[in-house]
Each structure stands twice: as C-alpha cells, then as structure tokens.
VOBA-821744 format. One line per field, with one value per residue (C-alpha): x negated, y, z negated. Coordinates in steps of 0.2 Angstrom, whole numbers, plus 5000, padded with zeros to 4 digits. Last residue first. Example, Ala and Ser with C-alpha at 12.3 -4.5 7.8 and 13.67 -1.06 7.14 Angstrom:
xx <- 4932,4938
yy <- 4995,4978
zz <- 4964,4961
END
This chain:
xx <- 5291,5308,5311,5295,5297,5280,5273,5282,5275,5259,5256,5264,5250,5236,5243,5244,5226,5223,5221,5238,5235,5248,5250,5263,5275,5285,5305,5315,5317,5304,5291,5296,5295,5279,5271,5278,5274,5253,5257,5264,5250,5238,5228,5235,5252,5260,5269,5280,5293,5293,5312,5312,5326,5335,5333,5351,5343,5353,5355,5342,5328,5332,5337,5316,5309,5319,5312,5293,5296,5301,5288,5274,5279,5282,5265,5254,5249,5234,5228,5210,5204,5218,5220,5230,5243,5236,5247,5262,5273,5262,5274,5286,5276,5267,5281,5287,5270,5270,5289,5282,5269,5279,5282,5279,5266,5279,5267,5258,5259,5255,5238,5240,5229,5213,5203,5212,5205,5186,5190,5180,5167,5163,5161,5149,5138,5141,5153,5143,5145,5143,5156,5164,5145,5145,5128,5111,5101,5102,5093,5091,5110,5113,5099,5108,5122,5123,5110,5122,5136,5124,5123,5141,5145,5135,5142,5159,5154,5145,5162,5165,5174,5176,5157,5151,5134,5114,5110,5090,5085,5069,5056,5041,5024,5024,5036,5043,5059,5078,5087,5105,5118,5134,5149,5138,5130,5129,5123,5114,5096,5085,5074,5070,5052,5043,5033,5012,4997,4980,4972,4955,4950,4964,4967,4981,4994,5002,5022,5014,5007,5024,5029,5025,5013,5022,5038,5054,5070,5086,5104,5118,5136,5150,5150,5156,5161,5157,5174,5186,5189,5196,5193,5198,5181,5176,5163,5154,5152,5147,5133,5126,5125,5116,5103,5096,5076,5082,5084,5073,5074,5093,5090,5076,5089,5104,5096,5086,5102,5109,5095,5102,5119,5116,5102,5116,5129,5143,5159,5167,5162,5150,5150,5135,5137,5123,5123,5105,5101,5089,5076,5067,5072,5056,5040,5024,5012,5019,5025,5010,5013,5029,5038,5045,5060,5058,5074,5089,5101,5119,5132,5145,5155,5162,5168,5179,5184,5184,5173,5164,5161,5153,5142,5136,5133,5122,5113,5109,5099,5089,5086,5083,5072,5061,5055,5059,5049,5060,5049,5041,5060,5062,5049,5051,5068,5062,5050,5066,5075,5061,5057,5077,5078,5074,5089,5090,5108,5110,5124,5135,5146,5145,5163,5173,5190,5205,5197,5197,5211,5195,5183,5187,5193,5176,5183,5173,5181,5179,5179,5191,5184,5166,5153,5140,5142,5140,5125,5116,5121,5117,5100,5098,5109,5095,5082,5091,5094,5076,5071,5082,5078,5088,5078,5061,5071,5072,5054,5046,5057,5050,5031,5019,5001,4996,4977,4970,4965,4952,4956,4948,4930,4927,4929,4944,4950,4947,4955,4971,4973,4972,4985,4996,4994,5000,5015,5021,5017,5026,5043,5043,5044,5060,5067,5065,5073,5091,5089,5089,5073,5068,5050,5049,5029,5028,5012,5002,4985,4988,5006,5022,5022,5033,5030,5042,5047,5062,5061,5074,5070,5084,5094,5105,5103,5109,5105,5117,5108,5117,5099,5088,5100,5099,5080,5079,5091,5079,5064,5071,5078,5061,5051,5061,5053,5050,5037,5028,5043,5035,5042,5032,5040,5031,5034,5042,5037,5043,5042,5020,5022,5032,5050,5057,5074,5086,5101,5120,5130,5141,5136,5128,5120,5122,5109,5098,5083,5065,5052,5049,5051,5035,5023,5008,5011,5020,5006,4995,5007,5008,4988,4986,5000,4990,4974,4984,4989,4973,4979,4969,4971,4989,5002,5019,5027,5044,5056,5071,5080,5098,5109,5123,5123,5127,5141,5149,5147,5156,5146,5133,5143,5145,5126,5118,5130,5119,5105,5106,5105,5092,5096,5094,5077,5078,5068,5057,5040,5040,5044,5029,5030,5036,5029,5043,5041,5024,5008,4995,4983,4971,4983,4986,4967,4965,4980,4974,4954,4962,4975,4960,4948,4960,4968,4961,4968,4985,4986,4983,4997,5008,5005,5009,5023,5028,5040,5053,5055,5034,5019,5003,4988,4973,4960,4951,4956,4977,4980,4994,5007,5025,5034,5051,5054,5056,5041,5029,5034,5031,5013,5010,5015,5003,4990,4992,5000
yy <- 5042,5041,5049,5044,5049,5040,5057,5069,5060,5058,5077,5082,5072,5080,5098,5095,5089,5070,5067,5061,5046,5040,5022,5019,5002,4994,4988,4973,4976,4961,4971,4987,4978,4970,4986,4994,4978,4978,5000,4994,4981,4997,5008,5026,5031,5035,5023,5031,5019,5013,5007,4991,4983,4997,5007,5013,5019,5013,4996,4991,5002,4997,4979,4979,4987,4975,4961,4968,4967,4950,4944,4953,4946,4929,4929,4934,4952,4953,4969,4972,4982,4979,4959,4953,4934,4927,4910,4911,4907,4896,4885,4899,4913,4905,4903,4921,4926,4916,4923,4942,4935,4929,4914,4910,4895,4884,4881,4865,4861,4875,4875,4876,4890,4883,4897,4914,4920,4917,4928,4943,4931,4929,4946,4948,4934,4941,4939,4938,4925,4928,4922,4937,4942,4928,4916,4920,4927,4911,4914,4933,4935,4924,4934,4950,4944,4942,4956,4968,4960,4961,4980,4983,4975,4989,5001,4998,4996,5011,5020,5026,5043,5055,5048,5051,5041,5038,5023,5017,5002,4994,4987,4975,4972,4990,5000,5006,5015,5012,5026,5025,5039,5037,5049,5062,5078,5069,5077,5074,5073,5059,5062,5045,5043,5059,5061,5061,5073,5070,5086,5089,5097,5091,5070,5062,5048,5042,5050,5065,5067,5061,5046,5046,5033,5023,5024,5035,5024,5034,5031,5043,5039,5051,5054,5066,5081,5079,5077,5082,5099,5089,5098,5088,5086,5101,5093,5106,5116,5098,5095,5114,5108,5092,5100,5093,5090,5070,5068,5055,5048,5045,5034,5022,5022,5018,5005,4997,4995,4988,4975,4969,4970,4955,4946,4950,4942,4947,4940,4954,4967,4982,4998,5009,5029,5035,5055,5062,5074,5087,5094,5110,5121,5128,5124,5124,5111,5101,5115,5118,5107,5104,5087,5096,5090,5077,5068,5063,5047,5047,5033,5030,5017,5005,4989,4991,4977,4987,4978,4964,4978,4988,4975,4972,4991,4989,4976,4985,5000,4986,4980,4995,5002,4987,4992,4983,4972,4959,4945,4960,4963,4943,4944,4959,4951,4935,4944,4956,4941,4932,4947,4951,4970,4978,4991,5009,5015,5034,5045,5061,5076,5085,5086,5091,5098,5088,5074,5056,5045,5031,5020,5000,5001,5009,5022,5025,5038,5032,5048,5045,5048,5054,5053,5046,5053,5073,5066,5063,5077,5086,5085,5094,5109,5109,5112,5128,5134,5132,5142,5155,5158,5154,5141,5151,5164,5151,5144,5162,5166,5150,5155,5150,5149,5145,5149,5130,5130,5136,5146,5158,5155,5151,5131,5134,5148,5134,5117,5129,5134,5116,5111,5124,5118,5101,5106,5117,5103,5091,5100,5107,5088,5087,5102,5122,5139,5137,5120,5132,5129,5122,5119,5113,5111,5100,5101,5091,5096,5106,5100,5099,5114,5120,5130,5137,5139,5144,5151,5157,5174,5179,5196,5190,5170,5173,5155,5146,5138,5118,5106,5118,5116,5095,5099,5106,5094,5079,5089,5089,5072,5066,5077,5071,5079,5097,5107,5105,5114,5130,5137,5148,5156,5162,5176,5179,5197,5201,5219,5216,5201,5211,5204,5193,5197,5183,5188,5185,5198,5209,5222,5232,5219,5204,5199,5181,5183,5176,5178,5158,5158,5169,5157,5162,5177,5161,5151,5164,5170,5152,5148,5167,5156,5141,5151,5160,5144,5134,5119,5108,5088,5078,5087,5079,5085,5093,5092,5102,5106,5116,5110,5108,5122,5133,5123,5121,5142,5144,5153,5141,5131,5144,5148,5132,5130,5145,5139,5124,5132,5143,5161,5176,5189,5205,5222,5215,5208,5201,5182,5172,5158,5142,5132,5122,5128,5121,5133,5130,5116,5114,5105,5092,5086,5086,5075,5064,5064,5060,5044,5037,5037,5030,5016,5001,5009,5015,4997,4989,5003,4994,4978,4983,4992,5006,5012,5026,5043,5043,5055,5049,5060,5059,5071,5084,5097,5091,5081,5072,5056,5054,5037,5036,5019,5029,5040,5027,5022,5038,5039,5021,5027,5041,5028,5017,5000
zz <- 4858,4867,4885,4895,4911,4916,4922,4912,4895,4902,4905,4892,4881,4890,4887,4869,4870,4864,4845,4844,4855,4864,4872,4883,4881,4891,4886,4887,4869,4863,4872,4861,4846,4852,4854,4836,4827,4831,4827,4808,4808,4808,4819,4817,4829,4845,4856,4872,4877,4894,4902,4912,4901,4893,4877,4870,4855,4841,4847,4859,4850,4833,4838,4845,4828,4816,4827,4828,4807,4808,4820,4808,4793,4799,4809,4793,4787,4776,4771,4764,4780,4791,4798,4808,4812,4794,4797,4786,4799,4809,4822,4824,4822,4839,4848,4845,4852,4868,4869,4866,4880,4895,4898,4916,4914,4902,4885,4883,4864,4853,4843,4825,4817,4810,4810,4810,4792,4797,4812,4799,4797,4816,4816,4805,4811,4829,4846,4860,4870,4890,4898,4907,4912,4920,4917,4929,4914,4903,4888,4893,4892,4877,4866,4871,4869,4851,4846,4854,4842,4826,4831,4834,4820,4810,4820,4815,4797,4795,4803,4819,4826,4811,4805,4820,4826,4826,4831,4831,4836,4830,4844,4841,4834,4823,4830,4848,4848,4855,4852,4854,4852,4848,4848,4854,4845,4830,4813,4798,4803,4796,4783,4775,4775,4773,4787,4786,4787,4778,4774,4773,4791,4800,4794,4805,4798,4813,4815,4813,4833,4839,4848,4868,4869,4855,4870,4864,4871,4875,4875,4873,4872,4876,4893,4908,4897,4880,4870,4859,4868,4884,4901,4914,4924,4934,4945,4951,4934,4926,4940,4935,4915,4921,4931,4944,4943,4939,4957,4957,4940,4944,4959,4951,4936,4945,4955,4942,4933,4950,4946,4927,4932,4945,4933,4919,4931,4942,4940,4930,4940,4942,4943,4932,4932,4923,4918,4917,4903,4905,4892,4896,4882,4877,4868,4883,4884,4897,4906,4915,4932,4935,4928,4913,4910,4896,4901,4891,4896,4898,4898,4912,4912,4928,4925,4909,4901,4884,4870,4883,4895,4881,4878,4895,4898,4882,4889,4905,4898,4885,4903,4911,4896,4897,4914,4930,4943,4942,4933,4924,4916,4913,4904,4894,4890,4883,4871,4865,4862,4852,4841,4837,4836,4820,4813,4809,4805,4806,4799,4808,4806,4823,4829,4845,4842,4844,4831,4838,4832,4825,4834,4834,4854,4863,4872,4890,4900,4921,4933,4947,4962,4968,4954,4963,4979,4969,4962,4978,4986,4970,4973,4990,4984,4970,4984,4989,4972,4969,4984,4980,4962,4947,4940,4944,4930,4917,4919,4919,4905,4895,4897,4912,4914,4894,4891,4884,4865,4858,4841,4834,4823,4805,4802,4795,4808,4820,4811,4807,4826,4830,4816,4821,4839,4834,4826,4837,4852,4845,4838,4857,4863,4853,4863,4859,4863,4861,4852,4837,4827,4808,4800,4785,4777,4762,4750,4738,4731,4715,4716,4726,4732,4746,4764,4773,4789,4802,4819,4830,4821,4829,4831,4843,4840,4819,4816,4802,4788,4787,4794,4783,4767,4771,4772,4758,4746,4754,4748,4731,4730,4735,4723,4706,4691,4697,4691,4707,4714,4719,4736,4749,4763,4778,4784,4804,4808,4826,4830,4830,4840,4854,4857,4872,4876,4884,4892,4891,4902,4897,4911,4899,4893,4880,4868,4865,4855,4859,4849,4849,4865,4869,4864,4859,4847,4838,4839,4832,4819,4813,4814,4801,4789,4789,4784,4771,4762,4761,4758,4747,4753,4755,4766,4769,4785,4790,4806,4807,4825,4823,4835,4825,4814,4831,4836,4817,4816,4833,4846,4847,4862,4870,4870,4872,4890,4893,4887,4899,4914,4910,4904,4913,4909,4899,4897,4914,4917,4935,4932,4934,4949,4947,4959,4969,4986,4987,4986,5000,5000,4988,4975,4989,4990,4972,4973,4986,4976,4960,4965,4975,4959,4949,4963,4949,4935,4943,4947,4928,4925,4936,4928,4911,4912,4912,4897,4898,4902,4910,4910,4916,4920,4930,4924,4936,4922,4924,4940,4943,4942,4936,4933,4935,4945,4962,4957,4954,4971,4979,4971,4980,4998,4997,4993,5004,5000
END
C-alpha cells in the first residue's frame, strides 16, 4: 500500500497522523490496535518525509488563520448551543467542569500562584466573557491580563478531623456555584491545607470555554510553569499559534462553511426519515423539563469476555471500541426490539494542527445511527459498526450543534435532541497526566479517589476506560430517569451477552441469551408456573391470559418492588376494568382507549382491561409535552383516556 493510500486508511478507522517538531504524532478517539501501530512503526520514516513534503506546500483551505483583533469575536457552534442552555441556573450548574489534585511535598504557595497567572495570561479563553452587542448579539470578549485578576484562594482545614468528608463537601460546593458568563471569571481555584506538607488544589470551569482535554493541559502547564520559576527561570513552554477566537471565527468563515456543506451530505443521508427515539422500558415517567441530577456506577468487565472480544475485533480488522460500540446496540435491541437506535459518541475536535495544546471548547459529538435486523448476527452488527464508525470519524469535522439546526427534530424539552445515551471509551494513552502519580520538583501529585461529578447531562452515559490488566465500565446516569438498581442490572445483563456474543459470534441476535444473575433472581417467583396444554393457534392474548389465571390462580402473575400480585388478582381486577368500560362507557369493539399512568400492576390491569373490552389500547406518558400528547389524541381519535 503506498503511502498516501495508508494515511487515508488510518483516517477511515479514526486514526490521525502528522508532524509536530519533525516528530510523528498519533492522535486517535478510540483504541488502535496493535497491528496497525506495528505498521505506522515500520512506514516512520516514510509517513515524516510525505507529510513534511505536504506542509511545504502552500496553505490548505482548512488552516485556521488568526482572527484580525477586534472588541468582540462570534461564538463557536457549540457555545452558542452552551449559551442557551446556561441561561437557566440548573443549565449553567450543570456544565460546570471540577477536577482537584492531592499534593504531597512543601508547596510553595506563591510560586504556584505566579504559574496560574502565567497560564492564564496564556490562554485567552480563560479571560474570556460572553456579552451581548448592540445588535443583541452574543459575543465573546477577551480581557487584558491586568483587567482580569483571578486570586487564588487559600483554605486551612488542617485542623479538621475528617479530610475526606471535607474535600468531598468542596468539591460537591464547586460542582453547585453558579458561573456569572457576562462578567466571568470562568475560572475557579483554590488551594486547601491539609497539613504542614499536604495540599488540595480545585479547579472548576464552565464548559463554555473548556473540554476534558482542557482539564489536561491546565493542569499540566501549571506544573511546568511551577517546575521553571522553581528552579529560577520563566517558563519554556511551546509559543501557542492559535487562541480560542481564532478557532471560533475560522468556523464561521467561507471556506469552512463551504467544506462543511460537503460533510453534511453525508450526515443529512444518514438521518433521512423518521428519526428512531430509544426508551429503554425499566426508566422512570421522564421529567417535562430536562434534568442533570445524576450518580456513577463503576464496574470491572469480565477478563475472559473482554479477551475473546479483542480477538475477534483483530480477526476483523476493527478496534475494541466498535465492538464494545456493538454490544451495547445488541443489548438495547434485546430491552426494546428496536432495530435501528442511535447513540452518540464525543470527539476530541482538534484534528488541525495547534490545537492540541490549546483549552477551549473543541469537543464534538457524533450522532450513530445503527440499522440492523433481528436476524442478523453479532459478526453482522459487529462489521456495520465498523461501518458507522469508519463513516462518522470522517466527517467528524461537522458540527453536531449545526446537524441539529438542519434537521429540526420535534422539539421535546425532556430530551437531548437526536439521542440520549452517550458512549465513549478513554484509552491509557489518552488518560490524564494526574491519573499516574507524578513528582514536579517535590511534590508528588495524585486524585482523590471518589470524586465523581454529580450530574448527567444524558440519560446514560458509558465510559468504558482502560485499567490495570483490563477494562472497567464506567456509567454515569439520572437519578429522575434510572435507578442504581436499574443500572446495576443493566450491567450484569451487558455482561450476559456480551460473553454469549463473542462465544459464538455468528448466533442471532434474537437468540442471543442475555438475561443476568440479578435478573434471573428477580424471575425466581415465576418458575414453576403450570404449562398450558396445546393452545388453539388464533387465540388471541387476553384469552391466552385468562387461560393461564385459570390453571395458576395464585401463581405470582408481576412483580412491583415488594408487591406481589398473582393471576387471580390481576384477571379479576382487568375484569372489573373491561365491564367498566363496556357498561358505563359505551366502549365498542375496535375502539382505542388512551392509557395513562406510573408503572404498576394497576397499569398491567388497565391494558388488559381494555383488551378484554374489545378495545386497543394507546400508551400516554404524562411526561410528554402537552402539545405531543394532543397530537396523539387527535390522531387516533382517541375519545376516553
């Protein structure tokens, strides 16, 4: 393969290639594997003399040129969808960014303060404030470093008994203390005592101007800017060719906008039709308005599945992420029967030359829409996750907040709006400086354990991340949506089929087991139920059911947290429901009947209450918009709720 040809293909399956100081570097979402970087080793000194040879030509349509200076500059795509959404208090708490470190050794307090205000002089982001015009627009406004004090707080609690719940109290108070975006700082940080040789530095941001890979490089360039003044000269650090504003303004430039007509092609095709809305069937009535209280579950994946799935992912020239990726699409098929979902994935952003050092918003998210049926297998699903990735990854330059403006889904204020479910997967090689243990002229730096942020800006989000010998699963969820129960079985159930799937790759994915340890104790109260003798073909399923309470009265027919309700119960209640609706409401054979109500036995006896009257049923769900809701009473002519 020539060598041209070998950088495109790095490309299709998300893998990045270029030069930075005559130094070849890599830059990936997801893991690459091992045989492909064993290639990138032997074609080194090709790769470097091809792309030395396409830097010296003339400049691409794509270089991000700086921005003429200017009292304000626009917003980036994604800031401006950062902006509404920060404009009620919830939003804006929301995306706050914390992160703190443990420091072991004698901290020199002013020096670490004098490498904050260099970093900060550094980057303009991070005196960046957001103000409208005269024309009532939002801009960003960069202010001078001597207009912009940001001091650093000091807090004594060496005299406190209990550390840990202290440090846990701050950092919940830092997740909770609203941002003020027009007058700023966006900034946060304070430094805490724990004793004579113990510190703990918090550091918060608005996502406005920052990602995760911004948490890396402020923290690491406070400790290189600490390390120099320590040692008695200015920091040496790399001049930096592009700030934020030039970033946000190249976005909106012609060329840009030209290229990105290009990309959304592609994604336009892909999300053509209907739009499919994913509702796993244990979550909660879902709040009207979106959200953001949230917990975490961490949990180890299976050593032997996972080792069977990076072989079968080598096998088929994939990466680990698609497979994990297709698992999940698996699972959820199992849970809902749907065959085509769409999930989203988050993207660094910052494939141009210079950004990779910079602290901005520059992550994207890339919305996956997977079709696939029933009687494909998980080989099948397994390769057209391939597909969907290798696509997304090259025309990941779109932006997600500009694809939403096209496709004008139906807006629904309890939602995000093309998906709901975020899954990533953070590599060892991309892990954070802090989450090693790193010594900077005497001080040893390390995370608390345990500090998690609080909030969910999806209703799931998985993270799967790389740890010592194998892979632990991160889920991070909302706690008016799921449950730590819910999710917990979700887990056991992924575990389930995942190990089936890779134990016999070419089965159904409709026969694929998958049901858990938990689970399977939870149907503990349905074994042994007396199996009916062969059944006419045509009955229909009220009769199945009526059947069944006949031969099992005081079999358990559902189960409701600690409530027992058996067939008799249920069959009697369903008939009191179905005489109600003949008799008093006049409800004819044929007729639907609009159903609304919380998960319990009393909705199971609603349903076949109205099946038993002749009559369909239409779900309702009281958390949907008003509008929504006339919408399908109107359409179905639905006369009775």
């Amino acid at each position: 393969m020539e060598t041209a040809k070998f950088i495109l293909y790095l490309k299709r399956i998300g893998v990045s290639v270029s030069l930075s100081d005559g130094q070849l570097r890599l830059r990936a979402e997801q893991d690459i594997p091992e045989l492909v970087l064993a290639e990138v080793r032997e074609r080194k000194p090709a790769l470097i003399a091809l792309l030395s040879e396409k830097l010296d030509q003339a400049g691409r349509a794509d270089v991000i040129i700086p921005a003429p200076e200017q009292e304000s500059y626009p917003l980036s795509h994604a800031q401006q969808r950062f902006w509404i959404l920060s404009q009620s208090e919830a939003g804006s708490r929301a995306y706050n960014i914390p992160g703190v470190l443990l420091f072991e050794g004698e901290l020199d307090i002013a020096v670490f303060s004098r490498a904050l205000d260099f970093v900060i002089s550094r980057h303009e982001s991070l005196r960046t404030v957001f103000r409208q015009n005269e024309s009532g627009d939002i801009r960003q406004y960069i202010l001078p470093d001597d207009a912009f004090p940001l001091p650093l707080q000091i807090f004594d609690l060496s005299d406190e008994t209990n550390h840990e719940a202290a440090l846990t109290a701050m950092f919940d108070e830092e997740q909770e203390t609203v941002f003020d975006l027009e007058s700023g700082p966006l900034l946060r940080t304070r430094i805490v005592r724990l004793g004579a040789a113990r510190h703990a530095f918090f550091y918060t941001m608005h996502h406005i101007i920052s990602d995760g890979w911004s948490l890396v490089v402020l923290t690491r360039e406070i400790i290189q800017a600490y390390n120099c003044y320590k040692q008695g000269h200015g920091p040496v650090l790399p001049s930096l060719p592009l700030q934020y504003k030039d970033y946000a303004q190249w976005q909106h430039s012609e060329q840009q906008q030209s290229y990105f007509l290009q990309q959304e092609e592609y994604w336009l095709q892909q999300f053509s039709g209907p739009l499919p809305v994913l509702e796993l069937p244990f979550a909660k009535r879902r709040p009207a308005l979106r959200t953001f209280r949230g917990a975490s579950l961490a949990r180890p994946l299976s050593t032997p599945m996972l080792n069977q799935l990076k072989d079968l992912c080598v096998k088929e020239e994939c990466t680990l992420f698609m497979g994990l990726l297709a698992g999940l699409n698996a699972l959820f098929f199992k849970y809902t029967g749907q065959e085509d979902i769409i999930l989203g994935t988050p993207v660094a952003g910052r494939e141009h030359p210079g950004l990779e050092d910079q602290i901005g918003l520059y992550i994207n998210s890339l919305a996956l829409r997977t079709r696939f049926e029933a009687s494909d297998s998980f080989l099948s699903l397994l390769r057209k996750e391939k597909t969907v990735l290798i696509n997304a990854y090259r025309h990941q330059a779109y932006p997600y907040d500009k694809l939403v403006a096209r496709l004008t889904p139906p807006k629904d204020t309890g939602r995000q709006p093309l998906f709901d479910i975020l899954v990533g997967m953070q590599n060892q090689a991309s892990a954070n400086i802090y989450d090693r243990k790193a010594i900077f002229d005497g001080l040893l730096v390390s995370v608390p354990e345990g500090m998690r942020t609080a909030g969910s800006h999806f209703d799931v989000s998985f993270t799967f991340v790389e740890a010592a010998g194998g892979l632990e699963l991160v889920v991070i969820y909302n706690t008016d949506i799921f449950n730590d129960r819910d999710i917990s079985d979700l887990f056991d159930c992924y575990q389930e089929l995942m190990l089936h799937a890779v134990g016999d790759p070419g089965q159904r994915l409709s026969s694929l087991s998958w049901i858990g340890a938990a689970a399977q104790q939870q149907l503990e109260p349905f074994s042994g139920i007396h199996q009916l003798p062969q059944l006419p073909a045509a009955m229909m399923a009220p009769d199945l059911f009526e059947a069944q309470a006949r031969a099992t009265p005081e079999a358990v027919a559902l189960v409701h947290g600690s409530r027992k309700v058996s067939y008799r119960e249920l069959n009697e209640a369903a008939n009191r429901i179905a005489h109600y609706l003949r008799e008093k409401q006049q409800v004819k054979p044929g007729q639907l009947v609009g159903l609304m109500g919380e998960r319990s036995p009393e909705l199971v006896s609603g349903l076949l209450g109205i099946w038993k009257a002749g009559a369909g049923y239409v779900p309702l769900d009281a958390g949907y918009p008003e509008e929504r809701i006339v919408h399908m009473l109107t359409d179905a002519g639905i006369r009775l709720v």
